[in-house]
C-alpha positions as CSV (number, residue, x, y, z in Angstrom):
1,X,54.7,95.0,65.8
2,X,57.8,96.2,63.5
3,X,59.6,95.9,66.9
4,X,58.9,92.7,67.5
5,X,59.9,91.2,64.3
6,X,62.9,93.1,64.2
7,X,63.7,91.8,68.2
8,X,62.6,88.2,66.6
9,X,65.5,88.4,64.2
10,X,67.8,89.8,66.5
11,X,67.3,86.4,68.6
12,X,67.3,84.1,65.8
13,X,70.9,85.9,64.8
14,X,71.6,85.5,68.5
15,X,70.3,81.7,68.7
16,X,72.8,80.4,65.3
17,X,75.9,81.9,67.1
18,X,75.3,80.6,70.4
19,X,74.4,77.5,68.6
20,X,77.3,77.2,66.9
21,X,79.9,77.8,69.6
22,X,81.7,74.3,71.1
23,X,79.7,73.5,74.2
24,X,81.9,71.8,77.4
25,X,84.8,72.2,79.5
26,X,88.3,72.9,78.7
27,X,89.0,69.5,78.5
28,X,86.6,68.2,76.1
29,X,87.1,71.4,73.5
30,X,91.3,69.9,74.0
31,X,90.0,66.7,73.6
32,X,88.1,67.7,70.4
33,X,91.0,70.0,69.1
34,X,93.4,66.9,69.8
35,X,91.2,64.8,67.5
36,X,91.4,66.7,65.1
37,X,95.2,67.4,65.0
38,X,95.1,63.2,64.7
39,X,92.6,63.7,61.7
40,X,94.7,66.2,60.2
41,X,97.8,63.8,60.2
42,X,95.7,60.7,58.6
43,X,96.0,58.9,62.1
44,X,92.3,58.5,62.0
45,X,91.7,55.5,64.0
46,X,93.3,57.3,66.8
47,X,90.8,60.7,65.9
48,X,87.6,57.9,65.8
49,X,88.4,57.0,69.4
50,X,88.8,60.2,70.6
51,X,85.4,61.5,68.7
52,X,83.4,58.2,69.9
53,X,84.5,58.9,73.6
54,X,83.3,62.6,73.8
55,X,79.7,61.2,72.1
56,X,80.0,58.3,74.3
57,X,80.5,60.9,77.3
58,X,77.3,62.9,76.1
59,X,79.1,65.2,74.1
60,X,76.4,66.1,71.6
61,X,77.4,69.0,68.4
62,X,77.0,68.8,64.8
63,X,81.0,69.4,64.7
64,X,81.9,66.2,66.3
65,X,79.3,64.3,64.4
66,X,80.5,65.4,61.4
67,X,84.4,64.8,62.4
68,X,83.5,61.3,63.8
69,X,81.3,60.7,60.3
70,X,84.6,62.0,58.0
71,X,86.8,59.4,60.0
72,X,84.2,56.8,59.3
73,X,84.6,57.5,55.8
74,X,88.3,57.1,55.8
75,X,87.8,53.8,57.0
76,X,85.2,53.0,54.9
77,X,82.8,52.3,56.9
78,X,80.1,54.1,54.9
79,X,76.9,53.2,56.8
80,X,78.5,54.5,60.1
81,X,79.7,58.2,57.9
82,X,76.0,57.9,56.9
83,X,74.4,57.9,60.1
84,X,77.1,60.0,61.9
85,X,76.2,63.0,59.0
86,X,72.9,62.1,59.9
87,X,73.2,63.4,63.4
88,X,75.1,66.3,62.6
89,X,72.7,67.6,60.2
90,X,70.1,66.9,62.7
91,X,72.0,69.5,64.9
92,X,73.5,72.0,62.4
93,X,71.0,71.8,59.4
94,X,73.0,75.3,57.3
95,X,76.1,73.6,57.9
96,X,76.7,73.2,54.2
97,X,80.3,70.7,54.4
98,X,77.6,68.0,56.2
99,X,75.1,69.0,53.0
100,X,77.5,68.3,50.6
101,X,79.2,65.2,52.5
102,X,75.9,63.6,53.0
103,X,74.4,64.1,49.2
104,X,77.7,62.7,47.9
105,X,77.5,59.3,50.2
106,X,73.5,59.3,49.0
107,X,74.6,59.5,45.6
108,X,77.3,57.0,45.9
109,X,75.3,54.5,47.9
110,X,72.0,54.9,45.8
111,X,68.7,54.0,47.0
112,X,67.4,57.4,46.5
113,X,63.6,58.3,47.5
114,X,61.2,57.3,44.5
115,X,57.8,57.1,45.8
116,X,57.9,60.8,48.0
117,X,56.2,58.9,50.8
118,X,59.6,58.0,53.0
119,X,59.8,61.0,54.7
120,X,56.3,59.9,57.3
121,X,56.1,63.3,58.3
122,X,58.2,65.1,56.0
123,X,56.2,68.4,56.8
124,X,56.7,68.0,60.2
125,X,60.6,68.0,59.8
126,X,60.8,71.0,57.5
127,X,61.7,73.5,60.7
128,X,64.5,71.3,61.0
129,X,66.1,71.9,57.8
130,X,65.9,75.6,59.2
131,X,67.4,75.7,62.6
132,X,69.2,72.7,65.0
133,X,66.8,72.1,68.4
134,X,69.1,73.8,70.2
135,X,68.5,77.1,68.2
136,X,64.9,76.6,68.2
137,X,65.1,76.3,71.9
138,X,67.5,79.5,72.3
139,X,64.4,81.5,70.2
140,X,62.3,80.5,72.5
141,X,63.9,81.5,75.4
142,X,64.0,84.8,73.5
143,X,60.4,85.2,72.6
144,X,59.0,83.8,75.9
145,X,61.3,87.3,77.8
146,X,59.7,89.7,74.8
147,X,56.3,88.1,75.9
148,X,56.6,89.0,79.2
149,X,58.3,92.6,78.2
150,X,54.3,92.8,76.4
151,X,52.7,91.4,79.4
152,X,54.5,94.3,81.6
153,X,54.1,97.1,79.0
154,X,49.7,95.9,79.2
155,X,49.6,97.3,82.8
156,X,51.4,100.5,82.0
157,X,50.1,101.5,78.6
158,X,47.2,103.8,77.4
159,X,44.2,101.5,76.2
160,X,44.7,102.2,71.9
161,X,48.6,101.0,72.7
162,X,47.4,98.3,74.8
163,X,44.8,96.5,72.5
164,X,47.8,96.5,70.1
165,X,50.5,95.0,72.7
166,X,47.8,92.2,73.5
167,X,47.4,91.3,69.7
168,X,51.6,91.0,69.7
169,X,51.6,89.5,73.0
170,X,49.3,86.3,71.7
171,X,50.9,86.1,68.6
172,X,55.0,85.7,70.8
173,X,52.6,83.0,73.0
174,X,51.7,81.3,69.5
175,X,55.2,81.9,68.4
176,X,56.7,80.5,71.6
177,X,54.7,76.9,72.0
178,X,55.9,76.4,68.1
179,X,59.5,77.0,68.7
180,X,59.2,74.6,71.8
181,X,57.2,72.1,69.5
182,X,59.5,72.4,66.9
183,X,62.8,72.1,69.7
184,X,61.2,68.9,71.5
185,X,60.1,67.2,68.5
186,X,63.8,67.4,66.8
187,X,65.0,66.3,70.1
188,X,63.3,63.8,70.4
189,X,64.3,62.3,66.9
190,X,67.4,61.1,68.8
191,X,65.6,58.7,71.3
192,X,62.3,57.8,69.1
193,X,64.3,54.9,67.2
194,X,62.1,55.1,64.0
195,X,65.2,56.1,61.6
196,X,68.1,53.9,61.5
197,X,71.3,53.5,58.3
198,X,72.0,50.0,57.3
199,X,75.8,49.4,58.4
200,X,77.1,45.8,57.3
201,X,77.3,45.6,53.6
202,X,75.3,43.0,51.4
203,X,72.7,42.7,54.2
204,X,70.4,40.6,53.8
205,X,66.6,42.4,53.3
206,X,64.0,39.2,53.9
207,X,60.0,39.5,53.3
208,X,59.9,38.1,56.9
209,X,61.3,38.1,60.0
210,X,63.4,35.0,59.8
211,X,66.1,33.3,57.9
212,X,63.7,31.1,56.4
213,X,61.4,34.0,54.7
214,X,62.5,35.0,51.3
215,X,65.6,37.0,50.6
216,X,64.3,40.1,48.6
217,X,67.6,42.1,47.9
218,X,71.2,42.6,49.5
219,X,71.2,46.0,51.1
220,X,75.0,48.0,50.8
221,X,75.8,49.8,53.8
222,X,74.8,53.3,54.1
223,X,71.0,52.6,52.8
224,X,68.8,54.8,55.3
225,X,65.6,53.2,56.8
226,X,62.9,54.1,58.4
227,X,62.0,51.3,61.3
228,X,58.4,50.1,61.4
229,X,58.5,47.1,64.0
230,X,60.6,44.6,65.6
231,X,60.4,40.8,66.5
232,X,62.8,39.1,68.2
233,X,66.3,39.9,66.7
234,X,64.7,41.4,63.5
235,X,63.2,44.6,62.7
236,X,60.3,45.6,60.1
237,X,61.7,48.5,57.4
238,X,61.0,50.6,54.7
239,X,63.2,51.4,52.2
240,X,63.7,54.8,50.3
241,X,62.1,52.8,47.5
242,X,59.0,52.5,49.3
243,X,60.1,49.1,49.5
244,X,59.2,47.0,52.9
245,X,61.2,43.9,54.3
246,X,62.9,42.5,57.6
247,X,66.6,43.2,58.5
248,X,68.9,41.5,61.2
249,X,69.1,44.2,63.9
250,X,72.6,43.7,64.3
251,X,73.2,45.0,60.7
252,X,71.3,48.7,61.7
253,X,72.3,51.7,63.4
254,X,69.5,53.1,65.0
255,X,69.7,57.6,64.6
């Protein structure tokens, strides 16, 4: 059992650095570095395009994220630095520049959770603020080839060593399905369309889906949402706050 835990870490060391290392082809780690060079010399409109097309071209690591969210800022286009901080977080949750960049637009845009009930789920996400879905994925991988090391050593060990290899052997299986869980469900965040980051400023947050409900507050860009329903060209939210209204699609970016 000591062996096992000690293999476990071994792969969750092995899983951050994998994790971390720039996915692609030659071209998109120039393209990325070339971005960057542009962001470095305040030319950030030119490092936005560059940072949009690899995302657009299914380029998906917390270090573009991040870079794309930074030029976003430059431009002041908080709600759009928001969401993009958002994503990279999502996929490098330890990376503590996106931490700190993401708690200072919070602070700065306000709107901060005051009723503990925003996060729908909140337990469920807590394995994401350990490890990005690609790690958790990586750990599986790992667990599922010591599982079937156990399986082997069953046919070829004395019966004392074997009960023992069984009881480790169902607690990798248990270990496994959660990593996978865990891997599918933070993928998934990304397609679900249930959290979204208000990105026009003074929007306007209605008690109904239609121009002729009441207004209830204008929203600054960069509040985060979660998205409860839609009808027509509005969408059903809730606010940090706890607070529920209807926003104009158009003025959301969906996470």
């Amino acid at each position: 059992m000591r062996l096992a835990i000690a293999t476990l870490l071994v792969i969750a060391g092995w899983a951050a650095a994998l994790a971390a290392a720039m996915p692609g082809t030659e071209e998109i780690n120039s393209l990325f570095d070339e971005a960057c060079d542009l962001y470095e010399a305040s030319e950030f409109e030119g490092a936005l395009s560059i940072f949009e097309s690899l995302v657009s071209g299914g380029v998906r690591h917390p270090a573009v994220y991040y870079n794309l969210a930074n030029c976003y800022y430059q431009q002041r286009e908080i709600g759009k630095a928001v969401a993009n901080y958002r994503r990279a977080y999502m996929l490098g949750p330890r990376d503590q520049d996106v931490r700190a960049n993401l708690a200072f637009l919070r602070s700065s845009v306000g709107f901060q959770d005051t009723t503990g009930s925003f996060e729908l789920g909140a337990a469920a996400r807590i394995p994401g603020d350990i490890a990005s879905p690609r790690e958790w994925r990586i750990i599986f991988y790992g667990v599922y080839y010591l599982s079937i090391m156990c399986l082997l050593g069953v046919l070829f060990l004395g019966r004392e060593r074997r009960r023992k290899t069984l009881r480790a052997l169902a607690v990798l299986i248990v270990v496994a399905i959660a990593c996978w869980a865990v891997a599918e469900h933070g993928l998934s965040r990304f397609t679900a369309g249930t959290e979204g980051v208000v990105v026009v400023d003074r929007s306007e947050f209605m008690s109904g889906p239609g121009a002729a409900f009441d207004e209830l507050a204008r929203l600054p860009d960069g509040v985060e949402i979660e998205i409860r329903a839609r009808s027509g060209i509005w969408v059903e939210v809730q606010l940090p706050t706890g607070e529920i209204g209807w926003l104009r699609e158009q003025n959301i970016e969906t996470i």
